[in-house]
C-alpha positions as CSV (number, residue, x, y, z in Angstrom):
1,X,0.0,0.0,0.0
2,X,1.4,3.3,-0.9
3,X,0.5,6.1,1.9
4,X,0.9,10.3,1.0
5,X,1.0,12.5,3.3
6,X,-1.1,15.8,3.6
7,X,-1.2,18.7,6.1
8,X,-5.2,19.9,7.2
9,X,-5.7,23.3,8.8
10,X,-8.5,23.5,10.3
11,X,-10.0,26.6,11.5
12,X,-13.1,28.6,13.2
13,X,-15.3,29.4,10.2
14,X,-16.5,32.9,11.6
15,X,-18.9,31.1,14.3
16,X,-20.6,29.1,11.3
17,X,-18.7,25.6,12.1
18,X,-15.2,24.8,11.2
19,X,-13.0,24.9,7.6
20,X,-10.5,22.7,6.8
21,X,-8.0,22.7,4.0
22,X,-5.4,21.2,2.6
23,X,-3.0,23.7,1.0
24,X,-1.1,20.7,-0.7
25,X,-4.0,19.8,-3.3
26,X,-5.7,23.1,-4.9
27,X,-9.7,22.9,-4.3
28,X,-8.8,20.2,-1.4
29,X,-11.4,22.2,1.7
30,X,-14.5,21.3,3.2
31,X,-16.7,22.4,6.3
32,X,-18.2,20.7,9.2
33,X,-20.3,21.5,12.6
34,X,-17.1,20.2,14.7
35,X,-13.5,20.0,13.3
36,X,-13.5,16.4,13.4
37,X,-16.5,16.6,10.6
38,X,-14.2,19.1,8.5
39,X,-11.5,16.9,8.8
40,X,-13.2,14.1,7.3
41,X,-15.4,16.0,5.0
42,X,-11.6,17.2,3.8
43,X,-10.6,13.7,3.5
44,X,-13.5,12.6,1.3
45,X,-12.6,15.8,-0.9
46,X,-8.6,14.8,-1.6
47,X,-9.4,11.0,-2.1
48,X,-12.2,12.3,-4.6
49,X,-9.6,14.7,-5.9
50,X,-6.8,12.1,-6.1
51,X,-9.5,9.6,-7.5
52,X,-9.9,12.0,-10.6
53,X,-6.4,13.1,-10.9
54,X,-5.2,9.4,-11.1
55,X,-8.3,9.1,-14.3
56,X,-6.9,11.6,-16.1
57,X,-3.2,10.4,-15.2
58,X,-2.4,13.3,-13.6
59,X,0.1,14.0,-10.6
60,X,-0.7,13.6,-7.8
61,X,1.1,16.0,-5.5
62,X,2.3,15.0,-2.0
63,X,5.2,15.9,0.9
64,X,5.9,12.4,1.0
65,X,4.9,8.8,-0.4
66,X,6.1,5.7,1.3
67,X,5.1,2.3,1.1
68,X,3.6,0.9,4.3
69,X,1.5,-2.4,5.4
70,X,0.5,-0.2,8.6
71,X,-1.3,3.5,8.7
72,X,-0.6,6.0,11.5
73,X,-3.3,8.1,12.4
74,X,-3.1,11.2,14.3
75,X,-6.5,13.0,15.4
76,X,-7.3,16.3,16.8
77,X,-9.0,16.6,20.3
78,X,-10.6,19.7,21.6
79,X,-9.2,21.2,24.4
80,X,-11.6,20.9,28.0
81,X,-11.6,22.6,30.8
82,X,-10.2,19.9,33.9
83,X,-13.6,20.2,35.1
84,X,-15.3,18.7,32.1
85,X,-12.1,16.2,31.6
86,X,-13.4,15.0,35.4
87,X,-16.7,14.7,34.4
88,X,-16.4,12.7,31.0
């Protein structure tokens, strides 16, 4: 299996949910109500992106491609308050 690697920003979209984008892959954004939604929403967009890049035997642009029988996943959690941390 062949993994890329992307960078997501995610950020406040002005009180209307959250934007994330990947500034690796043009078009490559998405929103969501939390920023784990944008995230994936994001997700769905590059592999749809890649998906039609890869038809059309495009490049497709990365910082890094390795070959891997494992993924690594890394996923954003929100900052609480110790209070609510106690609670959960």
């Amino acid at each position: 299996m062949k993994i890329a690697n992307f960078d997501i920003t995610v950020q406040d979209n002005e009180g209307d949910g959250y934007l994330a984008r990947c500034d690796d892959i043009q078009g490559a954004f998405a929103e969501g109500e939390t920023p784990e939604d944008a995230i994936a929403n994001c997700i769905s967009v590059i592999d749809m992106i890649i998906a039609y890049r890869r038809e059309r035997n495009e490049q497709i642009p990365s910082k890094e491609q390795i070959e891997t029988e494992s993924v690594s996943v890394s996923i954003p959690v929100l900052a609480i308050s110790p209070e609510e941390f106690e609670n959960a």
